[in-house]
C-alpha positions as protocol buffer text, in pm:
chain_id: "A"
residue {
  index: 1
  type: UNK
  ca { x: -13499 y: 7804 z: 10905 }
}
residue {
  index: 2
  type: UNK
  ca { x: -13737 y: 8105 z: 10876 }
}
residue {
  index: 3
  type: UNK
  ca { x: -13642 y: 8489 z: 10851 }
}
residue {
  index: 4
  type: UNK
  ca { x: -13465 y: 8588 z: 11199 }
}
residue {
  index: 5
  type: UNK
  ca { x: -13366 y: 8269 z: 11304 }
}
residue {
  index: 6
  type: UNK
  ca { x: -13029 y: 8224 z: 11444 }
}
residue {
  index: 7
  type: UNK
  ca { x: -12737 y: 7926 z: 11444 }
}
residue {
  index: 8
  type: UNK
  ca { x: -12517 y: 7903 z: 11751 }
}
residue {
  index: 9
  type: UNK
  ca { x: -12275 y: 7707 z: 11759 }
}
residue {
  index: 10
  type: UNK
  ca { x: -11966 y: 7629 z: 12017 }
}
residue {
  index: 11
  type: UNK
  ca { x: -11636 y: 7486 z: 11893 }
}
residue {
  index: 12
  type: UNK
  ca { x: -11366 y: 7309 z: 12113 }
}
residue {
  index: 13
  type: UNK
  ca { x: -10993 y: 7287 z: 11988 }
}
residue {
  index: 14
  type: UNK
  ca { x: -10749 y: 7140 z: 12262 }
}
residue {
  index: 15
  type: UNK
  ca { x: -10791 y: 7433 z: 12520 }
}
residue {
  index: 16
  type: UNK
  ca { x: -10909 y: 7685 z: 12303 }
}
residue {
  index: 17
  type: UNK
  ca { x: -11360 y: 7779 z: 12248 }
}
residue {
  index: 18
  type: UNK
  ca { x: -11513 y: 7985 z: 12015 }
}
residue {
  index: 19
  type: UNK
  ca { x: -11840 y: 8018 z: 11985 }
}
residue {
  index: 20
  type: UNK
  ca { x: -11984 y: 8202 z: 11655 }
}
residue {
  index: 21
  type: UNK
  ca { x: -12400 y: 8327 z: 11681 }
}
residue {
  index: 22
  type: UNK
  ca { x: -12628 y: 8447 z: 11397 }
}
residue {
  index: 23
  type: UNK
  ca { x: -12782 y: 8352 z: 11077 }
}
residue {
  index: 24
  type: UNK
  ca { x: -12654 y: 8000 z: 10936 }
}
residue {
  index: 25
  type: UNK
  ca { x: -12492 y: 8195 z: 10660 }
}
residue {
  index: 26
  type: UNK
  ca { x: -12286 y: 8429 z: 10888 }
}
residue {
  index: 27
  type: UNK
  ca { x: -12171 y: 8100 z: 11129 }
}
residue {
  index: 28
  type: UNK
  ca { x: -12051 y: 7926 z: 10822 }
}
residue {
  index: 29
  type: UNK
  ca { x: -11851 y: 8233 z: 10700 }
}
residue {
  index: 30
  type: UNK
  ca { x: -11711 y: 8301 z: 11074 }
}
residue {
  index: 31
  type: UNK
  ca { x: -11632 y: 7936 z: 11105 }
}
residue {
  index: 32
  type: UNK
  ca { x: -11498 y: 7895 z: 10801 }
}
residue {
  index: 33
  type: UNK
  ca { x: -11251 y: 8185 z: 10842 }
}
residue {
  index: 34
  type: UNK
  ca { x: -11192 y: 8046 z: 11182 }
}
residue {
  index: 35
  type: UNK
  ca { x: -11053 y: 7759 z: 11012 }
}
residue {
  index: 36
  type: UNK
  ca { x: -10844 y: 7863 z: 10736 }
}
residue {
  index: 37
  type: UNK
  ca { x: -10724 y: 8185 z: 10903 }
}
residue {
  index: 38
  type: UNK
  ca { x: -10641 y: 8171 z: 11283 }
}
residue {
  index: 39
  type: UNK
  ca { x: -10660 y: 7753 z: 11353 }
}
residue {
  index: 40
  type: UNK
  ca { x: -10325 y: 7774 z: 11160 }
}
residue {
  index: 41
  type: UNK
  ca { x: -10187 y: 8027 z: 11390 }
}
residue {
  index: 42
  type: UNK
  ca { x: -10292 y: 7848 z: 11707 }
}
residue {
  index: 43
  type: UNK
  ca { x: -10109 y: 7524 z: 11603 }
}
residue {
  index: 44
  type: UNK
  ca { x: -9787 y: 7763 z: 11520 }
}
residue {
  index: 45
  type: UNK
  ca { x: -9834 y: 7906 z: 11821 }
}
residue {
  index: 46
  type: UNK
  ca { x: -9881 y: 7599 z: 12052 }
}
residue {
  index: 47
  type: UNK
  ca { x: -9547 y: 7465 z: 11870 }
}
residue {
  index: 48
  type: UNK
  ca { x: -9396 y: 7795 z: 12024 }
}
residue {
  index: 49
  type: UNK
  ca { x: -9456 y: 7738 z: 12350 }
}
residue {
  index: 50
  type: UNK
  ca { x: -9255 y: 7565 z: 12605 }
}
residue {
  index: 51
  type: UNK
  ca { x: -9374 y: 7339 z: 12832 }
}
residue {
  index: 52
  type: UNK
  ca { x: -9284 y: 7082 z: 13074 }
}
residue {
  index: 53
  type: UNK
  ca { x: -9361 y: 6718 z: 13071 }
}
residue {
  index: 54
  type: UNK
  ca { x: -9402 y: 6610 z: 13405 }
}
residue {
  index: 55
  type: UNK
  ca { x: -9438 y: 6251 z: 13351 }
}
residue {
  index: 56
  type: UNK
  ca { x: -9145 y: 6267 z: 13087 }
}
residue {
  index: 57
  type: UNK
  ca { x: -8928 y: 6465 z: 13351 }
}
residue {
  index: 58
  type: UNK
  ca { x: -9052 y: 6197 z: 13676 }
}
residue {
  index: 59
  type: UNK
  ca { x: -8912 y: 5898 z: 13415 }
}
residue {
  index: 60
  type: UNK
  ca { x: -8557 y: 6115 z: 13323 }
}
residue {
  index: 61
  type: UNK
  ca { x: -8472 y: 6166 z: 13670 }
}
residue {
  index: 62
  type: UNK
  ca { x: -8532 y: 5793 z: 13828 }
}
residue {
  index: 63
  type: UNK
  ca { x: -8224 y: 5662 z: 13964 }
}
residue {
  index: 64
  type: UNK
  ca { x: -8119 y: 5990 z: 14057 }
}
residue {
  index: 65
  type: UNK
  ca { x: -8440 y: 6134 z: 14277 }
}
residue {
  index: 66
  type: UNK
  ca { x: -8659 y: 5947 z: 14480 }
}
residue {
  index: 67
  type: UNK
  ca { x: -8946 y: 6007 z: 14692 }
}
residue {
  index: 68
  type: UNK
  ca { x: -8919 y: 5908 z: 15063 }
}
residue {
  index: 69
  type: UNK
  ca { x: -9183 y: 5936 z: 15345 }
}
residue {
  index: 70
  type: UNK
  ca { x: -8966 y: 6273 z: 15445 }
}
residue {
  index: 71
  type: UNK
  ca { x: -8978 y: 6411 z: 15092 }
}
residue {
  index: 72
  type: UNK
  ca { x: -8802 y: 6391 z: 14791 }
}
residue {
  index: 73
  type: UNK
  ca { x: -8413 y: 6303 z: 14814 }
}
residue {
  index: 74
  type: UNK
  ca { x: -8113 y: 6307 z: 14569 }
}
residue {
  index: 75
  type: UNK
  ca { x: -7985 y: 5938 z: 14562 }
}
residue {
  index: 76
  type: UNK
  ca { x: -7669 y: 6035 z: 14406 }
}
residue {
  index: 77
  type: UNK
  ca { x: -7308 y: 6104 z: 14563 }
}
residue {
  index: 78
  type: UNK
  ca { x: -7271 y: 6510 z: 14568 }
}
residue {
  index: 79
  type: UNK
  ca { x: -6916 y: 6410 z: 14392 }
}
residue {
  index: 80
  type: UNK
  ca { x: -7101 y: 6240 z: 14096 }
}
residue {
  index: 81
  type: UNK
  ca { x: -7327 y: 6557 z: 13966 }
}
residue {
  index: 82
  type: UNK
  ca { x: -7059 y: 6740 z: 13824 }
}
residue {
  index: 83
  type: UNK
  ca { x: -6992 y: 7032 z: 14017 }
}
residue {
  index: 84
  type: UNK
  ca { x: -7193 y: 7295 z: 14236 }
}
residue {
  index: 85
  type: UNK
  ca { x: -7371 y: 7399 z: 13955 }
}
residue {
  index: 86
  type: UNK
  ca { x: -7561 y: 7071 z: 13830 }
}
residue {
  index: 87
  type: UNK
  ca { x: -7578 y: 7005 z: 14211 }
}
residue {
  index: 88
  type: UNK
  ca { x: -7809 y: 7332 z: 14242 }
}
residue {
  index: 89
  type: UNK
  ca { x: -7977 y: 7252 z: 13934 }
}
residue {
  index: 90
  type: UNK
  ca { x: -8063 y: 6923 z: 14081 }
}
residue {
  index: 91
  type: UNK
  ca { x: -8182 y: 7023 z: 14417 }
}
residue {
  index: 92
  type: UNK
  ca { x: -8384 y: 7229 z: 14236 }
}
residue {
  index: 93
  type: UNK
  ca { x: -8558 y: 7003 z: 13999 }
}
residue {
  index: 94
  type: UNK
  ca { x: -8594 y: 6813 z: 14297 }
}
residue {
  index: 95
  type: UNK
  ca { x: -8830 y: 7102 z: 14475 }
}
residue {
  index: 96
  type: UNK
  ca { x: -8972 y: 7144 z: 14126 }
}
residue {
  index: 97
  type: UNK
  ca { x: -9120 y: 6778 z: 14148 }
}
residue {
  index: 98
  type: UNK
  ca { x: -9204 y: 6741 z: 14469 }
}
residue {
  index: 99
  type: UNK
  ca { x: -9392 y: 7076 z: 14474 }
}
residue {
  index: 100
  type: UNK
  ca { x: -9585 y: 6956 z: 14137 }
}
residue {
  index: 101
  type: UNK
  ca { x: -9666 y: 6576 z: 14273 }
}
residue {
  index: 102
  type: UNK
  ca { x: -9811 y: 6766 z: 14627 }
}
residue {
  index: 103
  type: UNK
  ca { x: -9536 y: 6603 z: 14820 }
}
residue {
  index: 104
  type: UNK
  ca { x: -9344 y: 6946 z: 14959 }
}
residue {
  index: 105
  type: UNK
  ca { x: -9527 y: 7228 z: 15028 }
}
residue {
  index: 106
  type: UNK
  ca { x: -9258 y: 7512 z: 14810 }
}
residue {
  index: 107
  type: UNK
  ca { x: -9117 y: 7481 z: 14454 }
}
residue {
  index: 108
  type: UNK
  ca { x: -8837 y: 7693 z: 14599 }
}
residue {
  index: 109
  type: UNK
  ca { x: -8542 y: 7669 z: 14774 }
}
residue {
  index: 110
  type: UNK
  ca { x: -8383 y: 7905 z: 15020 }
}
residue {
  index: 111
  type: UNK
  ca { x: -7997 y: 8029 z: 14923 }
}
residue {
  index: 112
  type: UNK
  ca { x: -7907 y: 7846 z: 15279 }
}
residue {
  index: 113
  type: UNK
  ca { x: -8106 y: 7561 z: 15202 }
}
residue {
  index: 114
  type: UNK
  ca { x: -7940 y: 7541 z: 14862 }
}
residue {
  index: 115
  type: UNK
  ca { x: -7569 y: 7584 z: 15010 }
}
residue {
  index: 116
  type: UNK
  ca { x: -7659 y: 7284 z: 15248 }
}
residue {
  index: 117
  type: UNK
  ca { x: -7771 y: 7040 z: 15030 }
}
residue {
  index: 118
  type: UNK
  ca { x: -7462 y: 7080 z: 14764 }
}
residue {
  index: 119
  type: UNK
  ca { x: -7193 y: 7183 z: 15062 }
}
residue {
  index: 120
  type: UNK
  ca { x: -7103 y: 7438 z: 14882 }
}
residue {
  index: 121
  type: UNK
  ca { x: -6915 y: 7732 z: 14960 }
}
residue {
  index: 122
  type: UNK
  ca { x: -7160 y: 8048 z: 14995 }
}
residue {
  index: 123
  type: UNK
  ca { x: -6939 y: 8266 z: 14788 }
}
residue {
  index: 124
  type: UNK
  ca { x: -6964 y: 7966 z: 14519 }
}
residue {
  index: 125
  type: UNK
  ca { x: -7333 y: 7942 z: 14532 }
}
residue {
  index: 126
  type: UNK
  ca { x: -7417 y: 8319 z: 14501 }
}
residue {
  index: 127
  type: UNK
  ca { x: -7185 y: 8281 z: 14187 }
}
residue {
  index: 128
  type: UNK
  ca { x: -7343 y: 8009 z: 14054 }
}
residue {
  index: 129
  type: UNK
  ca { x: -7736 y: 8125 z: 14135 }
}
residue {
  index: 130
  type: UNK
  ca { x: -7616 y: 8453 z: 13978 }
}
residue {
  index: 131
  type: UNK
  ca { x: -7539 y: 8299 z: 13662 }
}
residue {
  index: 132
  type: UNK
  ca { x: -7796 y: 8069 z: 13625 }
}
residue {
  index: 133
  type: UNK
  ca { x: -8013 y: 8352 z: 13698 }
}
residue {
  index: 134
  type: UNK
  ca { x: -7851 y: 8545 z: 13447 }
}
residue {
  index: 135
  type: UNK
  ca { x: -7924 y: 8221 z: 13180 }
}
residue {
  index: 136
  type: UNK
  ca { x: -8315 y: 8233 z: 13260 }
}
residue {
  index: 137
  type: UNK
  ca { x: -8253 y: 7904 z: 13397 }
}
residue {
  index: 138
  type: UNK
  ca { x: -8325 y: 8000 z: 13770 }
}
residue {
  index: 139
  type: UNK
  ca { x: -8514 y: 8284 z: 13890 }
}
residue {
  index: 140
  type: UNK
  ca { x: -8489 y: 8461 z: 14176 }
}
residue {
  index: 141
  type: UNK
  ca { x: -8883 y: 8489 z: 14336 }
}
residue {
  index: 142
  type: UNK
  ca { x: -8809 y: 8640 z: 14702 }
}
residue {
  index: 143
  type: UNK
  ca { x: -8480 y: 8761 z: 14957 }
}
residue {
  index: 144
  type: UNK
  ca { x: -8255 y: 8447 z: 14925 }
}
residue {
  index: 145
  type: UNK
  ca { x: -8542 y: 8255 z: 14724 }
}
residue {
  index: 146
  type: UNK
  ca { x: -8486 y: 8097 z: 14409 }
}
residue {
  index: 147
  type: UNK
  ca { x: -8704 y: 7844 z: 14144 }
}
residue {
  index: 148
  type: UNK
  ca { x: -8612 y: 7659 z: 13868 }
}
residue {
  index: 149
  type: UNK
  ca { x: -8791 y: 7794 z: 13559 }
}
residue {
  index: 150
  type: UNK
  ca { x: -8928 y: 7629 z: 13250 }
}
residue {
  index: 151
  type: UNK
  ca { x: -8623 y: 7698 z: 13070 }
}
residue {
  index: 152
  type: UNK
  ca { x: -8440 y: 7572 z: 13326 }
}
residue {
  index: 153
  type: UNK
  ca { x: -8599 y: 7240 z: 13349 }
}
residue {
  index: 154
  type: UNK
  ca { x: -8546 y: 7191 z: 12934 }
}
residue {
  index: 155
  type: UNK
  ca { x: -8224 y: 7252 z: 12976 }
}
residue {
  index: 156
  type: UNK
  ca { x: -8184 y: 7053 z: 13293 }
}
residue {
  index: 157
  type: UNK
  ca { x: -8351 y: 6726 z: 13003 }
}
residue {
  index: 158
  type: UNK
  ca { x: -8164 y: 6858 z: 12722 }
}
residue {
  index: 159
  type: UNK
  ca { x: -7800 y: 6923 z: 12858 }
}
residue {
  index: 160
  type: UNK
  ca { x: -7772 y: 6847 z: 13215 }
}
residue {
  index: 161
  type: UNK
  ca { x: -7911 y: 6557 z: 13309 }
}
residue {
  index: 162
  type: UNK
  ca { x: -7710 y: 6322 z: 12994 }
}
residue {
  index: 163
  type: UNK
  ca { x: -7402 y: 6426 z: 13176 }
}
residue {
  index: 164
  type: UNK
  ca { x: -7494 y: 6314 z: 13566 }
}
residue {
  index: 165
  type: UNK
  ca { x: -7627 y: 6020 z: 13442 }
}
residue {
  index: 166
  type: UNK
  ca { x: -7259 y: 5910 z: 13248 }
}
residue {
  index: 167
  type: UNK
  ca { x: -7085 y: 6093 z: 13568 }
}
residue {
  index: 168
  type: UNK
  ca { x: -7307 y: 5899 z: 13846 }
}
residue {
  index: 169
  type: UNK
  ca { x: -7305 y: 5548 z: 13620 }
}
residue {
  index: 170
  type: UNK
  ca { x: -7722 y: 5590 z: 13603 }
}
């Protein structure tokens, strides 16, 4: 390469590009750094963050959710989930994964739409939304309308969802 001559060059890393421009001996020192310097932080990073698993979650939940032609239904006996609050956790999962496979329109559910689906008391369910509100497992996104967060989903996997399945023989 003569005097005055740049190097581009473009690097991809999962969803992360950099792109480093100027003589070859500048790219190599930029890229190099790149790698030995912030590459490591990325990857600690990434570890950090929590996501969901969609297709991990859809497998979890079979035998207790199913998808009809009117939308996603529970397929266990209210009785069997444990109480109100695994019952709201549940209709909400279900909005959460009918909402992400395009088959409802709303990841949310209203607080009247929540107290019919578990038949519980309103009183109970204000209770219950408040608390699980309160453990950054539900949030509260309008008047009366509440999702299930990321949180909430992990700990749906994680603590929930071992205990309906022994309860509802799943």
């Amino acid at each position: 390469m003569g005097l005055g001559e740049r190097l581009e060059l473009s690097v991809r890393y999962r969803d992360m590009e950099v792109k480093f421009s100027g003589t070859p001996d500048d790219v190599i020192r930029s890229f190099l750094g790149f790698m030995s310097k912030i590459l490591p932080a990325y990857d600690l990073i990434s570890d950090l963050i929590l996501t969901v698993d969609l297709e991990s979650l859809l497998r979890s939940i079979k035998g207790l959710i199913a998808f009809t032609p009117e939308g996603p239904v529970i397929t266990v006996p209210r009785e069997r989930l444990g109480g109100e609050r695994n019952a709201i956790i549940l209709n909400l999962v279900k909005a959460y994964v009918g909402y992400r496979t395009g088959r409802v329109e709303r990841e949310s559910l209203s607080t009247a739409e929540i107290i019919s689906l578990t038949g519980g008391k309103p009183g109970t369910i204000a209770a219950r939304l408040s608390e699980l509100t309160s453990l950054g497992w539900v949030e509260r996104i309008g008047r009366g309308e509440y999702r299930i967060t990321t949180l909430g989903v992990k700990a749906f996997m994680d603590d929930i969802l071992p205990k309906i399945k022994v309860s509802a023989g799943v």
